[in-house]
C-alpha positions in Angstrom: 0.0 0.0 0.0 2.5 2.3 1.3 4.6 1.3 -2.1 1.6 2.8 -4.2 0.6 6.2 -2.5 4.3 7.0 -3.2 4.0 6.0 -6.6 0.7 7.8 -7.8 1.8 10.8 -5.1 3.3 13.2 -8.0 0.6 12.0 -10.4 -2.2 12.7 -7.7 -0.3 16.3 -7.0 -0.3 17.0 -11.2 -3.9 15.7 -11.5 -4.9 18.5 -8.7 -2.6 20.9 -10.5 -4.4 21.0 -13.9 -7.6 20.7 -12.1 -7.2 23.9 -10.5 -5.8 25.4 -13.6 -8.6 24.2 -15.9 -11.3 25.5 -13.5 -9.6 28.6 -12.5 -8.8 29.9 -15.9 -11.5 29.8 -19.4 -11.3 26.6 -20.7 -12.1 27.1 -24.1 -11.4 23.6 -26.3 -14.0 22.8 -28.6 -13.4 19.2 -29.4 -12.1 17.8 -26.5 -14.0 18.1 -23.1 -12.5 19.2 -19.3 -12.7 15.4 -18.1 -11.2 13.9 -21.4 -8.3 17.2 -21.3 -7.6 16.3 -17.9 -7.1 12.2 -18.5 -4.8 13.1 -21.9 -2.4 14.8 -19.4 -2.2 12.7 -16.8 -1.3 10.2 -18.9 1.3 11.8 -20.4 2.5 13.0 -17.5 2.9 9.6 -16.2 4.9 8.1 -19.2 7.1 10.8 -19.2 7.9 12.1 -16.2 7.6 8.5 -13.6 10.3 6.9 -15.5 13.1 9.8 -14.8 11.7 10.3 -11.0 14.4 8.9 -8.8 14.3 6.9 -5.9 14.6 9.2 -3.1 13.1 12.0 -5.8 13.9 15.2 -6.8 13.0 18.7 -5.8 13.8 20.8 -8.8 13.0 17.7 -11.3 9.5 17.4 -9.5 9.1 21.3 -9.5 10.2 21.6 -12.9 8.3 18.8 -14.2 5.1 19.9 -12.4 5.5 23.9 -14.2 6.2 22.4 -17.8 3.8 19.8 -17.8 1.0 22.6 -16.5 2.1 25.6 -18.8 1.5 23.0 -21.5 -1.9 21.9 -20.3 -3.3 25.9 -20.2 -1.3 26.2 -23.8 -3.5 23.8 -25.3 -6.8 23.5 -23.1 -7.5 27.8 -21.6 -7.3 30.5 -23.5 -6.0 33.4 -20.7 -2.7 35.0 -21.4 0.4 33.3 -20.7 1.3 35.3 -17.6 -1.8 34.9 -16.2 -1.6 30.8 -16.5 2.2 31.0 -15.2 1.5 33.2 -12.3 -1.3 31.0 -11.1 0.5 27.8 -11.9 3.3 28.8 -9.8 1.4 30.1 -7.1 -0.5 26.3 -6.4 3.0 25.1 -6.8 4.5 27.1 -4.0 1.5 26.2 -1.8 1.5 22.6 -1.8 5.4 22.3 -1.2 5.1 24.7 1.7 2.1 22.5 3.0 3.9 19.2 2.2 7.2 20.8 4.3 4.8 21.9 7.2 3.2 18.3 7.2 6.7 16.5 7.3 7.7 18.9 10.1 4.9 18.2 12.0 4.6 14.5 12.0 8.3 14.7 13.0 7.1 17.1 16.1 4.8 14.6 17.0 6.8 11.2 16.9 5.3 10.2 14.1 7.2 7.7 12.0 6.9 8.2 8.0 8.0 4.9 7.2 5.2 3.2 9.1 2.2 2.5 6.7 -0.4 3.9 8.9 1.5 6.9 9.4 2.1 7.3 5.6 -1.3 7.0 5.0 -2.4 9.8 7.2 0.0 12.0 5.5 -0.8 11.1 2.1 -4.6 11.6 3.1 -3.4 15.0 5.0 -1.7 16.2 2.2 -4.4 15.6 -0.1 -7.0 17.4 1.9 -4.6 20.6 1.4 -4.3 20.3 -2.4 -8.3 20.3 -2.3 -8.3 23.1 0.0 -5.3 24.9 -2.0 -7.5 24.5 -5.4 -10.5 25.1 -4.2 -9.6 28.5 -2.8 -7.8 29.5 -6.3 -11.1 28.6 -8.4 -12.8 30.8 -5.6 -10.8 33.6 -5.9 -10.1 33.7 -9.9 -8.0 35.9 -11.5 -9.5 38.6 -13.8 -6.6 40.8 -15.4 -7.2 43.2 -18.0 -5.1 43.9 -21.6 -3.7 46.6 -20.2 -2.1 45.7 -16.4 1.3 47.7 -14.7 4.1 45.3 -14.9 5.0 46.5 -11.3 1.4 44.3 -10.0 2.8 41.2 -12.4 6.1 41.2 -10.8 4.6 41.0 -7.5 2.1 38.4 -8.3 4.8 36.0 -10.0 7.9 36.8 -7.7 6.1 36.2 -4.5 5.0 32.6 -4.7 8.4 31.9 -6.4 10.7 33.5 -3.9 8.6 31.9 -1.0 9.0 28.3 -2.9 12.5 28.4 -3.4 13.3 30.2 0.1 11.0 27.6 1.6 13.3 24.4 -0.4 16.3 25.9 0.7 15.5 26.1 4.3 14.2 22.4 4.2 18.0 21.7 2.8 19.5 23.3 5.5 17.8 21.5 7.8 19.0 18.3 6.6 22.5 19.1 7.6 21.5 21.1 10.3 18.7 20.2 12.4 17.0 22.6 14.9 14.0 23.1 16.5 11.0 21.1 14.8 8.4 24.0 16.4 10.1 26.4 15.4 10.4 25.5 11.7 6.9 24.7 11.5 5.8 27.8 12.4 8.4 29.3 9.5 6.2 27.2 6.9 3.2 28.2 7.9 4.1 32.0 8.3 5.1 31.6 4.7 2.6 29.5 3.9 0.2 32.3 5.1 2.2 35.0 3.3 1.7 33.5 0.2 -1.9 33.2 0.2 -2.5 36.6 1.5 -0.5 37.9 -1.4 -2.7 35.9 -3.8 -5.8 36.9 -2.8 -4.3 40.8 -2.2 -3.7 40.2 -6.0 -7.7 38.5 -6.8 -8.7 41.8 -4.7 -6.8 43.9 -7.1 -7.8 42.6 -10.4 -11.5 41.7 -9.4 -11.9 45.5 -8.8 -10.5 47.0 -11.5 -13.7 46.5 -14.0 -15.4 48.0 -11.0 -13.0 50.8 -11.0 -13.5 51.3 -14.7 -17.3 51.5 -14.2 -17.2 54.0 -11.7 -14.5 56.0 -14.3 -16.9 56.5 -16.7 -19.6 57.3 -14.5 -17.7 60.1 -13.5 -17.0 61.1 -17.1 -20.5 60.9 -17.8 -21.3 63.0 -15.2 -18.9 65.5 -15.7 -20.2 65.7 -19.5 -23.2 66.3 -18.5 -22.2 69.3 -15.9 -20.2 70.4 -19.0 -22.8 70.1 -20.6 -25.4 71.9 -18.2 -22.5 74.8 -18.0 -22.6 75.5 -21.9 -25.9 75.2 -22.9 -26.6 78.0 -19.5 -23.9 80.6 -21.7 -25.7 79.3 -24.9 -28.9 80.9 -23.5 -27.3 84.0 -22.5 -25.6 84.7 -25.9 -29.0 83.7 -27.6 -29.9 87.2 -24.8 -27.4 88.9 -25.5 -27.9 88.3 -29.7 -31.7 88.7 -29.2 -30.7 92.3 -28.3 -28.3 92.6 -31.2 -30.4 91.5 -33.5 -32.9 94.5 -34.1 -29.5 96.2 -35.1 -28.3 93.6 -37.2 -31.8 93.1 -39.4 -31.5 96.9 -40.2 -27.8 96.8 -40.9 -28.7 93.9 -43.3 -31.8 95.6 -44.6 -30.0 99.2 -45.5 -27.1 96.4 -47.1 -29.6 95.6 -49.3 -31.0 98.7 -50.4 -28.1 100.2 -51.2 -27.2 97.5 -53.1 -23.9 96.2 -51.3 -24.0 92.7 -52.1 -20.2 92.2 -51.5 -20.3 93.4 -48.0 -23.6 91.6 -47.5 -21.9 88.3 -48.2 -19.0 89.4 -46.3 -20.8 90.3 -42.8 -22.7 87.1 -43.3 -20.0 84.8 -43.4 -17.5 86.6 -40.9 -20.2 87.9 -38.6 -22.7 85.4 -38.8 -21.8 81.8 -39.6 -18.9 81.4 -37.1 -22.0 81.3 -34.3 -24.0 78.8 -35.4 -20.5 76.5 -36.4 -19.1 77.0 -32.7 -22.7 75.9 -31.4 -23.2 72.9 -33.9 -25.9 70.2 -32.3 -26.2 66.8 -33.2 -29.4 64.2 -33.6 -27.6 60.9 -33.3 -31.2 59.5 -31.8 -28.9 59.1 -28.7 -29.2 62.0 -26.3 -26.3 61.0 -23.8 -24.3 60.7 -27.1 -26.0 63.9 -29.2 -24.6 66.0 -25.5 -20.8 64.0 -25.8 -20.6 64.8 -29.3 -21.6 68.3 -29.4 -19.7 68.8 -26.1 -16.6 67.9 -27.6 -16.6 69.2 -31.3 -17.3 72.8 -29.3 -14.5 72.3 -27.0 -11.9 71.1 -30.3 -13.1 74.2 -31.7 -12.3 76.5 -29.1 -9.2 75.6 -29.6 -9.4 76.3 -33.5 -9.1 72.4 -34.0 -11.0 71.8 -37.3 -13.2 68.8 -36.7 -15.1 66.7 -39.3 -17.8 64.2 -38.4 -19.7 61.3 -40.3 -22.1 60.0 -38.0 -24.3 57.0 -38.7 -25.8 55.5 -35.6 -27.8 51.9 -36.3 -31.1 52.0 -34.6 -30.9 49.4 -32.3 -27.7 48.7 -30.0 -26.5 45.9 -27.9 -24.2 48.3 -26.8 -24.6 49.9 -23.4 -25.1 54.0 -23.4 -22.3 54.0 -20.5 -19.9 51.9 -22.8 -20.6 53.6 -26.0 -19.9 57.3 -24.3 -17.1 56.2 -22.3 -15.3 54.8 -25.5 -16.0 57.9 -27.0 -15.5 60.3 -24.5 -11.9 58.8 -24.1 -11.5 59.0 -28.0 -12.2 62.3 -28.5 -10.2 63.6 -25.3 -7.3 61.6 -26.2 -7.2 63.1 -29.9 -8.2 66.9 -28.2 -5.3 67.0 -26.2 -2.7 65.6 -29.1 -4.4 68.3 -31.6 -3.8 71.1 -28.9 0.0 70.5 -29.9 -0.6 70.8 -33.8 -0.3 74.1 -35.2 -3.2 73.6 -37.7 -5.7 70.6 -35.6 -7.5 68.5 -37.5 -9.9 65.9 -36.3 -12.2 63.3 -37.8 -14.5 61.2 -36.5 -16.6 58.4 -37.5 -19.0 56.6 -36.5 -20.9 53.3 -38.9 -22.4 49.6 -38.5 -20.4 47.7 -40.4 -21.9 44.2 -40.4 -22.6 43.1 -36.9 -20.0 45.5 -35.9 -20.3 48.9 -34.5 -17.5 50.7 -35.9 -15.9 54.0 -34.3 -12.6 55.3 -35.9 -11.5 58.8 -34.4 -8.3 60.1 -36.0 -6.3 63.2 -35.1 -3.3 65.0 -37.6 0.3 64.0 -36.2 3.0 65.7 -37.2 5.1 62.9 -35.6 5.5 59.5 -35.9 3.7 58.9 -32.6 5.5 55.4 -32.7 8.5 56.7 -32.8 8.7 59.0 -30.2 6.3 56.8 -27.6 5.8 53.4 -28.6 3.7 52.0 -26.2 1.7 55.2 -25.7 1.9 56.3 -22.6 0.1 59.4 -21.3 2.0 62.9 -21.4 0.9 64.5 -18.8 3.0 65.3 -15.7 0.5 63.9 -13.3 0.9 60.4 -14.5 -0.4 58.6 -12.0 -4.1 59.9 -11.7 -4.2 59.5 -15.8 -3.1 57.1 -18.4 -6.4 55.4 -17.4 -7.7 56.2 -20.8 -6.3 53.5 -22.8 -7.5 50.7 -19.9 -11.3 52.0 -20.1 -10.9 51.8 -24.1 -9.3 48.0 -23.4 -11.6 47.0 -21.5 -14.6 47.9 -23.0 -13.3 46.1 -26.2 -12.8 43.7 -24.6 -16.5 43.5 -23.0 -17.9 43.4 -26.5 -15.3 41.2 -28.2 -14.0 44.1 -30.5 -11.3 44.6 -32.1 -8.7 47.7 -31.5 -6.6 48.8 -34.5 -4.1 52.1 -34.0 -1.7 52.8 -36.8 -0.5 56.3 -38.4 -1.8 57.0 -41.7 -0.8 59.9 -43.9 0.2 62.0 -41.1 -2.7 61.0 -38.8 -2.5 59.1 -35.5 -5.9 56.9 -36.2 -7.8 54.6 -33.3 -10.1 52.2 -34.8 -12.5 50.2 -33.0 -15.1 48.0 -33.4 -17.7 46.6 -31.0 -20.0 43.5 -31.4 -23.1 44.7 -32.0 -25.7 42.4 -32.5 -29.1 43.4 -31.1 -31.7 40.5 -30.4 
């Protein structure tokens, strides 16, 4: 008996391993189902890596083994990205060899021999409760990362479980040649033990909230468009006072124009005098209010800037698309290609709006005078407060990502160009 649980031990701890992985990440296969994925790489797993375990076994061979054989499981059967797979395959990893360490020490505390076959059993049954408990508490606590995720959270979530795993084997080798106080290196494993857990779910904490986070972002956005909003049509009705007053002089102006036959100067009062008002106040009837207030918000503010803005607006009836997640996208656009025109010395802005197919499409473009590319490749925000912005790009991510769209940014003839387009497909 005792002979077998030692056997099937790494193939019972790889079984657990992939189990967590496939129910903790998407699984996504379309042939082949979770139950037959899971029997497939066991099996190989046993031809391959039971006839190189030794004897007394390996630590790195095991660890190693157990990493490979995983990373090629999500390759094949989940479709998150790699460094999400890696960083929870190492973090399970980490766990179960600081709970096999803290069992070991523990049956040694209490007299317990390992070579007995009762004893062995109890561990073997122990150690299998905590890869249970170990998996279940990773498919609990999922993680959820965005595209677009600081590399300073991924270092932490990988290096953590890592650094405690290898600190965690080196301590147990020097306790081989070195023995000390059984207690006392118990308590070590399960301080790190602890540690490690408490990072992880500081990490499921950080990337469960962030669509919340993004949410609440465009709320406020929305909100502040709409006080924007409020605040310019309030001096839109005191210039329409103000020109109500003017206009009993204008209409005689115009009228003694025309009897005196100055057609020239007619024209020219018209155009200088007149037209620039009704440009700068330019209203749209999308059919979508929120949107008719972003758009009309924002092609007034480009053009206070003298940023020349053209628009081809075509909104589809119906939507799928959520009004939040439509102006968000939007409203992120259009500030984005406001604040890059502000640098041009002749702005230029165009923005369009289509169904094409079951696709909503949304392609702003701003001129560039640079290569954006160039100069910032991975287009990070400008502005000095860095911290409190930048968050543009993420909302845009992530609400791609909601629809299943598809984000395309290129330069083209001297224009930096975002196109986007979001599944629409109203029932």
């Amino acid at each position: 008996m005792r002979d077998l649980l030692y056997w099937t031990e790494a193939v019972v701890t790889f079984f657990f391993l992939i189990l967590t992985l496939s129910r903790s990440l998407t699984y996504h296969h379309k042939k082949i189902s979770r139950p037959i994925s899971l029997l497939i790489s066991i099996l190989l797993f046993t031809l391959i890596y039971k006839p190189l375990e030794p004897a007394e076994g390996d630590f790195w061979l095991y660890w190693f083994s157990m990493l490979i054989f995983g990373m090629i499981y999500t390759f094949f059967f989940t479709e998150e990205r790699m460094i999400v797979k890696f960083t929870v395959c190492m973090t399970y990893l980490s766990w179960i060899t600081m709970g096999k360490s803290l069992l070991s020490v523990c049956f040694k505390i209490f007299s317990f021999d390992p070579e007995g076959r009762i004893e062995y059993f109890l561990f073997y049954l122990l150690f299998c409760i905590l890869m249970l408990f170990c998996s279940l508490f990773i498919q609990d606590h999922p993680l959820h990362i965005p595209d677009i995720f600081p590399w300073k959270y991924w270092m932490c979530m990988i290096l953590t479980p890592t650094l405690i795993a290898i600190t965690t084997n080196f301590y147990i080798m020097c306790q081989d040649n070195d023995s000390q106080n059984n207690t006392f290196t118990a308590l070590v494993f399960l301080h790190l033990l602890l540690a490690s857990m408490l990072s992880y779910y500081l990490s499921y904490i950080i990337t469960s909230t962030n669509d919340t986070l993004t949410e609440s972002r465009i709320m406020n956005q929305k909100l502040e468009l709409q006080l924007n909003h409020m605040e310019r049509s309030i001096g839109m009705v005191e210039q329409i006072r103000r020109d109500k007053h003017e206009m009993k002089n204008v209409y005689f102006y115009i009228q003694s124009l025309l009897k005196s036959g100055q057609i020239d100067e007619l024209e020219e009062f018209v155009d200088e005098k007149l037209v620039h008002r009704f440009d700068a106040y330019e209203e749209f009837r999308t059919g979508n209010e929120i949107l008719d207030f972003l758009l009309t918000q924002k092609v007034s503010e480009a053009r206070e800037y003298q940023i020349h803005v053209m628009t081809n607006v075509l909104l589809p009836s119906a939507l799928s698309i959520e009004e939040n997640d439509l102006c968000g996208l939007l409203l992120n656009l259009l500030d984005n290609a406001i604040d890059a025109s502000k640098k041009e010395k002749d702005g230029d802005i165009h923005i369009s709006i289509r169904q094409v197919k079951n696709y909503l499409e949304i392609e702003v473009k701003n001129k560039c005078s640079s290569d954006i590319f160039k100069t910032n490749p991975l287009l990070h925000t400008t502005k000095p407060d860095s911290r409190n912005h930048g968050f543009g790009l993420r909302i845009i991510d992530s609400i791609v990502k909601k629809y299943n769209g598809i984000k395309n940014v290129q330069m083209e003839s001297s224009y930096f160009v975002v196109d986007v387009m979001l599944q629409n497909q109203p029932h």
